[in-house]
C-alpha positions in Angstrom: -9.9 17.9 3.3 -7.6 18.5 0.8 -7.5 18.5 -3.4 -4.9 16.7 -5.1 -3.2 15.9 -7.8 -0.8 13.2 -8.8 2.9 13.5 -10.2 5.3 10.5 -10.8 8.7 10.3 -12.2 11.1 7.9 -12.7 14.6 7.4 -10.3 17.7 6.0 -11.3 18.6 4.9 -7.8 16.6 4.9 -4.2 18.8 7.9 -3.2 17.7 10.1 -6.5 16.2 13.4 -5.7 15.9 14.2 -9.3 12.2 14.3 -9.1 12.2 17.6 -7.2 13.6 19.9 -10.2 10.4 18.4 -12.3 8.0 18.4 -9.8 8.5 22.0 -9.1 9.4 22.6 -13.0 5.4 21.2 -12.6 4.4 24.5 -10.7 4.7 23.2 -7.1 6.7 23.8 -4.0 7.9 21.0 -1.6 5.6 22.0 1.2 2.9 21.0 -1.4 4.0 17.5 -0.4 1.2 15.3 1.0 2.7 12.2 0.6 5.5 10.2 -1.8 5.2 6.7 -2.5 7.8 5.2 -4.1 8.8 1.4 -5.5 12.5 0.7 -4.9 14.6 -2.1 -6.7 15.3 -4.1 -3.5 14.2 -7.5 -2.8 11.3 -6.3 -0.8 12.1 -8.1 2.3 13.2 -7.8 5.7 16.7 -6.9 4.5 15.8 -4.3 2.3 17.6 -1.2 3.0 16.9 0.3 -0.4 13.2 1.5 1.2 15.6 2.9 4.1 17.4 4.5 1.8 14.7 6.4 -0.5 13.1 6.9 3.4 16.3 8.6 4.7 17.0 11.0 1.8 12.9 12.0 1.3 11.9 12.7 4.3 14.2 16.1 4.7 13.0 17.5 1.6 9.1 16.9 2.7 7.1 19.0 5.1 7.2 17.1 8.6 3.0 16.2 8.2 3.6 14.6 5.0 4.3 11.1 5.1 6.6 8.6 2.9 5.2 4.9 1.7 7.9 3.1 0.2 7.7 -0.5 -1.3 10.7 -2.8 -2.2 11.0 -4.6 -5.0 11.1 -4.0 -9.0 10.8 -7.5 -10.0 10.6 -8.5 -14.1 9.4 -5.1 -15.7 8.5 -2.9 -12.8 10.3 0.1 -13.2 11.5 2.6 -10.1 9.5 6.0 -9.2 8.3 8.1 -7.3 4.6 9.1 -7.1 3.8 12.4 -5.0 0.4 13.3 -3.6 0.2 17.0 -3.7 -1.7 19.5 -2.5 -4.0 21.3 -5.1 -5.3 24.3 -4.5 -8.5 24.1 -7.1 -11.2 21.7 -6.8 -9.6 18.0 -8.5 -12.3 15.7 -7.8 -9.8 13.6 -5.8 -9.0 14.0 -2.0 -6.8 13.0 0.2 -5.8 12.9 4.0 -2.6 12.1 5.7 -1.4 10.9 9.1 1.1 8.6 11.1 -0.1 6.4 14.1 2.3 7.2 17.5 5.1 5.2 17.7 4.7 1.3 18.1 6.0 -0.7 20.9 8.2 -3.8 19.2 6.0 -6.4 21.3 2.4 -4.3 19.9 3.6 -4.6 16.7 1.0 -7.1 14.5 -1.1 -7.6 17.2 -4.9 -6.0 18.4 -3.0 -2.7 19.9 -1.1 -2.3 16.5 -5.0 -2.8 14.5 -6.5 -0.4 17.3 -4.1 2.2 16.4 -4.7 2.3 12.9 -8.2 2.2 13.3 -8.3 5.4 15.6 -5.6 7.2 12.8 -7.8 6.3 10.0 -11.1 7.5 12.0 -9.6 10.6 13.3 -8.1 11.5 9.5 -11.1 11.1 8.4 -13.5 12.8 10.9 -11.1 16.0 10.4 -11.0 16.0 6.6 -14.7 15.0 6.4 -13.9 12.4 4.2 -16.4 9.8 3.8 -15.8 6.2 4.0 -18.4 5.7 0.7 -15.6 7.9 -1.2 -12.7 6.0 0.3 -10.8 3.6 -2.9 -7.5 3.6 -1.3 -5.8 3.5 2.0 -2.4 3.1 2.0 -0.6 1.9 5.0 3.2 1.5 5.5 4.1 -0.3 9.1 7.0 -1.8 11.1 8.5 -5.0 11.5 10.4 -6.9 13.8 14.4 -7.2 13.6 15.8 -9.6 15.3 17.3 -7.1 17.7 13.6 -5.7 18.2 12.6 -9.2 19.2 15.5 -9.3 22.0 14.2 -6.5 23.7 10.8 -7.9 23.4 12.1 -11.1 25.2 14.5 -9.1 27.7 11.3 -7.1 29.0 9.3 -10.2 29.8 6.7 -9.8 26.8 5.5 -11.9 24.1 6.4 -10.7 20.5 4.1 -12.0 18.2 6.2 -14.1 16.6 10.1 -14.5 16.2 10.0 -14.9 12.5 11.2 -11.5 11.4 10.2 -12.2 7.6 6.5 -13.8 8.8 6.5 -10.5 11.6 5.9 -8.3 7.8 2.6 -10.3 6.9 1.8 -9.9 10.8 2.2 -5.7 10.8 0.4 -6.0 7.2 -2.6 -7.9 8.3 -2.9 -5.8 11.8 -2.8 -3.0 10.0 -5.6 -3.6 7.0 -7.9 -5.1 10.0 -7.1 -1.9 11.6 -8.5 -0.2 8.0 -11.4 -2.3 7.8 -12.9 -1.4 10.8 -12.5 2.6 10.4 -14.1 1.9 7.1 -16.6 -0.1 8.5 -16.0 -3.3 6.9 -15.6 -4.9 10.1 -17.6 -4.1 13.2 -14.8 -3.5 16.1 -16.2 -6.3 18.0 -15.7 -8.6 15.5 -11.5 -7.5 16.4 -10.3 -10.1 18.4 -11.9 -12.9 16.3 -10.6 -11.5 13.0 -6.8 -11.2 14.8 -7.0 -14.8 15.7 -8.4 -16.7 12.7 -6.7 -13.6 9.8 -9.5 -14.6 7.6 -11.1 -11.1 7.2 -10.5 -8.5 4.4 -10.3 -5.1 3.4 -11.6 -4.0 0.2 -9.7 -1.0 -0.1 -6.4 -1.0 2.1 -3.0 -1.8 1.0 -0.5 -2.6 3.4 3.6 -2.9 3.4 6.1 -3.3 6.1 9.4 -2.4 6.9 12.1 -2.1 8.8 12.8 2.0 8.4 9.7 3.0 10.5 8.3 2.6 14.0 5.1 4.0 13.3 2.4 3.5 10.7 2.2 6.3 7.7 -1.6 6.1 6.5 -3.0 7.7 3.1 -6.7 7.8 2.6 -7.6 8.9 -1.2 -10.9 9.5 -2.1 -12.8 10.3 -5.2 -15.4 13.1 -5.6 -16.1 13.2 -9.7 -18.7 16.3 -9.1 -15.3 18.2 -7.6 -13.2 18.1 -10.5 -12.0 16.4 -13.2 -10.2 13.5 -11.6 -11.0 10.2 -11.2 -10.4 7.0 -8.7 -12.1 3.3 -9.6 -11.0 0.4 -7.4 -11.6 -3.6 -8.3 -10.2 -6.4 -6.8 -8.9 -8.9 -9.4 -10.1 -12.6 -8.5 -6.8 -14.1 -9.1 -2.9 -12.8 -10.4 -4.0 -13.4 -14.2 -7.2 -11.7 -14.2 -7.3 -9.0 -16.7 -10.7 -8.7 -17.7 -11.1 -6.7 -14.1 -8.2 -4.3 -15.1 -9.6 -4.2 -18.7 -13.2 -3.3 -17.5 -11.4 0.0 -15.5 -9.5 0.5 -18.3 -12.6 0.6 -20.2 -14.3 2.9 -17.7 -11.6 5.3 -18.6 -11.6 5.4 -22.5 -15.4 6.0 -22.3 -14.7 9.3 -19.8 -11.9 10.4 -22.5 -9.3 9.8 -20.1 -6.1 8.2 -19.4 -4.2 6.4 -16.2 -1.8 8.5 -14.2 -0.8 6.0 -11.7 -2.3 2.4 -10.7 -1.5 0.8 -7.0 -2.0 -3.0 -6.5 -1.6 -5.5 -4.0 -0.2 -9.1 -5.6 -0.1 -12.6 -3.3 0.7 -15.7 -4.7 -2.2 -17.6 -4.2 -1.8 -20.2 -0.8 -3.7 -22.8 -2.3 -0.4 -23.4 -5.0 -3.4 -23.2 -7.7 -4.7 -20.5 -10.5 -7.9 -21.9 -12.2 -7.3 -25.5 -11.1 -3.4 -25.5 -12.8 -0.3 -25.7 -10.4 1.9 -22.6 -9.7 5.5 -23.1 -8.0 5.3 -19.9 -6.5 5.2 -21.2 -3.2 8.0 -23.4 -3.4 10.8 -21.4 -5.1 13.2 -21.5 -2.2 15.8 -19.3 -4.6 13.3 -16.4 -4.7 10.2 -15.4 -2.5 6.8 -16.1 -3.8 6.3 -12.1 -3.2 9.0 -11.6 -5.4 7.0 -13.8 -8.2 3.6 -12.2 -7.1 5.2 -9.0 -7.9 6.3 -9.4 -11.3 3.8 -11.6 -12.5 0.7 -8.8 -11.7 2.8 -5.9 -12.5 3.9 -7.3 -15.9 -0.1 -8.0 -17.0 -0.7 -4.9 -15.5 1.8 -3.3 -17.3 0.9 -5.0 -20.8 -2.3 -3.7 -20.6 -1.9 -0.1 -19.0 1.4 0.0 -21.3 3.4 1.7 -18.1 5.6 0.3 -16.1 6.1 2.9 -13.7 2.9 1.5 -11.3 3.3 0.4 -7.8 2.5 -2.9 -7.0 3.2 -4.4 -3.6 3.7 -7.7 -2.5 2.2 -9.7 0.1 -1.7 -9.7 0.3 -2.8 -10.5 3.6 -4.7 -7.6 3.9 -7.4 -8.4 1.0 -7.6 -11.7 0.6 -10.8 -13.6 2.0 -11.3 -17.2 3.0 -13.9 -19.0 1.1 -13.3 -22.8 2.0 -9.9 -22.0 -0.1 -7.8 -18.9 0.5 -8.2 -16.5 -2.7 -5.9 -13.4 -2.6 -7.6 -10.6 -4.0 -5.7 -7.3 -5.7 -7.0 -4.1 -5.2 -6.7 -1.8 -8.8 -6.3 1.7 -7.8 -6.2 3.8 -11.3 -6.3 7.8 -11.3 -7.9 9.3 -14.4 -8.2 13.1 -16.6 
């Protein structure tokens, strides 16, 4: 188990090492590096090579057990950072463990095998940190996708990929891997696996998934909260829809009364299937000039932003992995805020 503390800074492009001269103007040392999370100004899809980029140019400067989580896409008033986990070595009242799946076959990828990995990573991270799943607010998962050159060598060995879509193969890796989540976390009993793959209407009330193209494995980040530790803070919410801020407000709220203040917030944003939010029409969903994750992603991270008055936050786009099916499918956003 390990204490942490939370850094971010801002980048002025995906390659910008910049933040190494302040983080260790901060008092630390790379191999302090649990993990660095970053939001990059591409467009968040398959094609996004600025997440390749930031990928490439990290990982040298991080020990080899740390792990990078990189999310495309800036959109409206979402500014690019870098958040690092880092090791503490005082008591912080927040935790955190980190690990990688093995390598993912391009036909596993999305499907039980790629939710069964993720599960025994989580488990094992946890069982060796003593982490407990009551303590868990946030599990961050990055994951692979298909390429359409991964789904040729899927077809030329005879297998089935699970789809050839390589933008719909994102939401696939994404929801594999929050089912995964769920079930080390106990949300879902692991016999409930195969019934959850096929109808994808099971959620995760604490994992946040993103794909892409610059891994083959899975990078996992479990953070966990232990007020009586220290003097930091995690709360987690899910907002019932992209405009509600009375959940963020009540957090917010939460904070002020403990005399403290947000260092970083992480959020999950899916514009909502049904093409409704309270009963009034969104276009989100038919924009064929931009993505509706694209929209999602502004539209959260700008209320989010209006009311935490920072726009360095991380918010991800694509939801799959906590939204729930109640006769209509409602996306639900999980708030991550950090507090002193």
């Amino acid at each position: 188990m390990a204490s942490i503390n939370v850094l971010k800074y801002g980048v002025s492009s995906p390659a910008d090492l910049s933040p190494m001269k302040e983080l260790r103007a901060a008092g630390y040392e790379s191999k302090d590096i649990l993990a660095v999370i970053g939001k990059s100004e591409g467009n968040g899809c398959v094609n996004d090579f600025s997440r390749t980029l930031s990928t490439h140019v990290w990982e040298p400067q991080i020990p080899e057990s740390a792990v990078t989580i990189f999310s495309g896409g800036t959109e409206g008033v979402l500014s690019p950072h870098v958040t690092f986990i880092m090791r503490d070595p005082k008591p912080t009242g927040l935790l955190a463990a980190v690990g990688k799946t093995r390598v993912l076959e391009p036909h596993e990828i999305g499907t039980t095998e790629h939710a069964l990995q993720v599960a025994s990573s989580v488990r094992s991270l946890m069982d060796q940190s003593a982490i407990r799943k009551e303590h868990v607010h946030l599990v961050l998962n990055k994951c692979p996708l298909l390429t359409s050159a991964k789904v040729e060598v899927i077809k030329a060995a005879s297998k089935t990929p699970v789809t050839t879509d390589t933008y719909e193969s994102m939401a696939k890796s994404r929801y594999a891997s929050a089912i995964g989540i769920a079930i080390a976390l106990e949300e879902i009993e692991e016999t409930q696996l195969h019934e959850a793959m096929r109808d994808e209407n099971r959620w995760s009330s604490k994992a946040s998934c993103s794909s892409g193209a610059e891994l083959e494995d899975c990078h996992i980040l479990i953070i966990a909260s232990n007020p009586s530790l220290g003097n930091l803070r995690a709360a987690s919410a899910f907002m019932a829809d992209a405009i509600d801020a009375r959940t963020i407000i009540k957090i917010l709220d939460q904070i002020k009364t403990e005399g403290g203040h947000v260092l970083q917030v992480f959020a999950k944003a899916e514009a909502d299937p049904t093409g409704n939010i309270r009963q009034k029409r969104h276009t989100m969903n038919t924009d064929s000039d931009l993505h509706s994750t694209r929209h999602a992603r502004a539209a959260v991270g700008g209320l989010i932003a209006g009311l935490t008055g920072d726009t360095q936050i991380y918010v991800s786009g694509g939801a799959e992995d906590v939204y729930q099916v109640h006769g209509n499918q409602q996306p639900l956003f999980a708030l991550l805020s950090f507090v002193c």
